[in-house]
N, C-alpha and C positions, 0 to 999 in steps of 0.2 A: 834513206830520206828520199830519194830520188823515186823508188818505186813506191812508197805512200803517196809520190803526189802525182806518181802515173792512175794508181787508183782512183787517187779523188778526182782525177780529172777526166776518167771511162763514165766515171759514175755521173758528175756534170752532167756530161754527153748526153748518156743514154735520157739521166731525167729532162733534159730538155728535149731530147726527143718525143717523149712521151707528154710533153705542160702543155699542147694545144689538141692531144687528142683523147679520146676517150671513149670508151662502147657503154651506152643507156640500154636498159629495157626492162623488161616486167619477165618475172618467173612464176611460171604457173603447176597446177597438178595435171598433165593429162587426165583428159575424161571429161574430170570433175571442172576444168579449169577454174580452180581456186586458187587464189593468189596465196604463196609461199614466202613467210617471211624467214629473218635467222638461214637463208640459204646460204653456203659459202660460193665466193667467187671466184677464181685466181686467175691471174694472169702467169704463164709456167715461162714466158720470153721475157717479160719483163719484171715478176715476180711481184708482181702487185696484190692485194688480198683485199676483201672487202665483203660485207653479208648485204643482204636485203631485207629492207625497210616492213613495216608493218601490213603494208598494201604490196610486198613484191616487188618494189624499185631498189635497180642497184644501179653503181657508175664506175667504173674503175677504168684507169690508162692502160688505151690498146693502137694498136693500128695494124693495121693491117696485112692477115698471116699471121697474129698472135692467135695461140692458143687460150682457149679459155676454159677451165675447168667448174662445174658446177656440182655442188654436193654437199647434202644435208640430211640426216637421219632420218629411216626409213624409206631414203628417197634413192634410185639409183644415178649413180656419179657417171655425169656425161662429160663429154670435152669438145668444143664447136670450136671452128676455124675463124677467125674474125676475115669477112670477106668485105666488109665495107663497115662505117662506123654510124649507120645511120641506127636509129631505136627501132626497138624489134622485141618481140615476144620469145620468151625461154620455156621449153617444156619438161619439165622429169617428169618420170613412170615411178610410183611408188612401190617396193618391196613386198613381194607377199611370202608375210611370214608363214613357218609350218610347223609344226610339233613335231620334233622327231619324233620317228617309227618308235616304239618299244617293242621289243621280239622277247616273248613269252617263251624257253626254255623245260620242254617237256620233261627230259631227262635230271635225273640225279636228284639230291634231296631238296626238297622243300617245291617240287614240281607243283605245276598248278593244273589239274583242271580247266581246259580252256571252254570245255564244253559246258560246264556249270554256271558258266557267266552267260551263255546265249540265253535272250528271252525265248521263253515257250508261246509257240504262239498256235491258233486253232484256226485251220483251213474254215470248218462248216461254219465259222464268225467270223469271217472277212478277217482273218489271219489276226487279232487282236489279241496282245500278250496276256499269258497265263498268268496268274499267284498264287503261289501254291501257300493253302491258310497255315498259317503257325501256330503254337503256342503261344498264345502272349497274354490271356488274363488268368486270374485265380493264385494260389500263393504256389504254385507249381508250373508259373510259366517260364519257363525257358526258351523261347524262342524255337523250338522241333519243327519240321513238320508234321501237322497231327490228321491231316486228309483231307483231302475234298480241293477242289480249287477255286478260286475267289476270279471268276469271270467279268468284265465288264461289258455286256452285250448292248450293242445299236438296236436301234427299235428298227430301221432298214437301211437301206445300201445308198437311199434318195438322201440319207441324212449325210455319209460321208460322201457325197456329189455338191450337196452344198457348202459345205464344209472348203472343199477343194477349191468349190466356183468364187467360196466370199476370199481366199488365200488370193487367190488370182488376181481380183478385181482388185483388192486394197493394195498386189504389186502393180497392180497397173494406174493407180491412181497415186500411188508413190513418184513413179515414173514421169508421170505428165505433169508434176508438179515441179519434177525437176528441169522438165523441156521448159516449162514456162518460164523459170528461174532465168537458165540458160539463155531463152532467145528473148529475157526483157527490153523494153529501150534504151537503159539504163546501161543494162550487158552489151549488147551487142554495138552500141557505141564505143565502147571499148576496141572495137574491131576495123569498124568500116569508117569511113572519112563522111558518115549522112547525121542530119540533121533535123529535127522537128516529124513533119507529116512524111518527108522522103523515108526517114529512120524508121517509123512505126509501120510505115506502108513494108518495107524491106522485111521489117523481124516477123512480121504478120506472114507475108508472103512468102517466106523461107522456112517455118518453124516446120523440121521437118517431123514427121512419123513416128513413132515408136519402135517399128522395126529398121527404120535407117538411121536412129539415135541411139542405138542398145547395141546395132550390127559391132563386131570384133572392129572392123577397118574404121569406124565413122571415128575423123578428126575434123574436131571444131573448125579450127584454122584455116584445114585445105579444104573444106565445106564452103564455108563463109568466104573465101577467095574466090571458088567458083559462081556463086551465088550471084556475089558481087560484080562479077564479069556481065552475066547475065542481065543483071536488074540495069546498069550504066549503057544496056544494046536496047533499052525499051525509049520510046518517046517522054519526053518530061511529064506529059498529062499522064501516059499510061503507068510512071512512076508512082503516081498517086493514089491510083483508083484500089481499092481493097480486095484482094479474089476473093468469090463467094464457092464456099465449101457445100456439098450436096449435103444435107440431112437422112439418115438409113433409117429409120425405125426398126426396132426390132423383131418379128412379125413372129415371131414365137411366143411373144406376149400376148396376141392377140387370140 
């Protein structure tokens, strides 16, 4: 009797320890930062649980030096220190899945021919795979090979350059559709504490590059920190004013 109500009275405790506090924030996808719902949350000190919302908000009782565990399918399981309880942004890195190896076994029965499965392919054709023609019409076709090879030849070399140039262009118009997404007014109010003409003048003004948006290191967050530091050291007017980008023409067109 006595230690059932030692228990009930830890557990008291600790819940009211916990009834005035509590860690807010939003969990996102690195990279992509898209809001992550169904993410789990736990508290491992005070063994609280809880998932995130449609938009990525979760709430759960913390304070300070609890652990916090985050983790949701295909997402990797992180654990942050709760260092103060103010709202704060969560990031996972998502899982990249792989196909196990399958290792082809030369030896013993039922061996395969690894070399049979390589496409054939012809250097004097800009190396474009072979087919070698088969039987296949008439009431004797069988599928054999019966000779000759079935080539599919380029008219020239300027075909497979453009070819490559239009692959390029449509990744990179992929890309910059994504930086726009990324640094809308919409988004990046999500981030920074601005407002109206400050806000568009900022996301205008920062929307970085293709190659410092795609770079391995570029994170949103620690981006738009530094950014942020910057644009708060300019005069209020010159917060405003829009930079003007130089126009390149392409002179190859010409």
């Amino acid at each position: 009797m006595f230690r059932s109500a030692l228990i009930l009275l830890l557990l008291l405790i600790a819940s009211f320890a916990y009834a005035q506090h509590s860690q807010e924030g939003i969990v996102y996808e690195i990279k992509t930062h898209i809001a992550l719902p169904d993410i789990r949350v736990e508290n491992l000190n005070g063994k609280f649980k809880t998932q995130t919302d449609k938009q990525g908000h979760f709430s759960v009782p913390a304070k300070g030096g609890d652990l916090l565990v985050f983790s949701g399918m295909s997402y990797k399981t992180d654990t942050v220190v709760v260092t103060n309880l103010d709202a704060r942004y969560f990031y996972l890195t998502p899982i990249q899945h792989q196909l196990n190896e399958v290792v082809i076994n030369g030896k013993g029965a039922g061996a395969v021919n690894q070399a049979a499965f390589k496409p054939q392919v012809d250097p004097l054709f800009h190396n474009q795979t072979m087919t070698y023609q088969r039987n296949t019409d008439g009431p004797y076709a069988d599928g054999s090979v019966k000779g000759g090879v079935s080539l599919r030849v380029w008219s020239n070399k300027s075909t497979e350059n453009n070819a490559r140039k239009q692959a390029q262009l449509q990744e990179r118009d992929k890309t910059i559709t994504i930086i726009q997404q990324t640094f809308s007014d919409e988004n990046i109010g999500k981030y920074v504490p601005l407002k109206d003409q400050e806000l568009h003048a900022f996301a205008v003004r920062y929307t970085p590059d293709i190659k410092t948006f795609t770079a391995k290191e570029f994170n949103l967050a620690t981006y738009l920190s530094k950014c942020y530091g910057e644009f708060m050291k300019l005069s209020p007017e010159e917060r405003l004013k829009l930079p003007v980008f130089e126009h390149h023409e392409d002179q190859s067109s010409n």
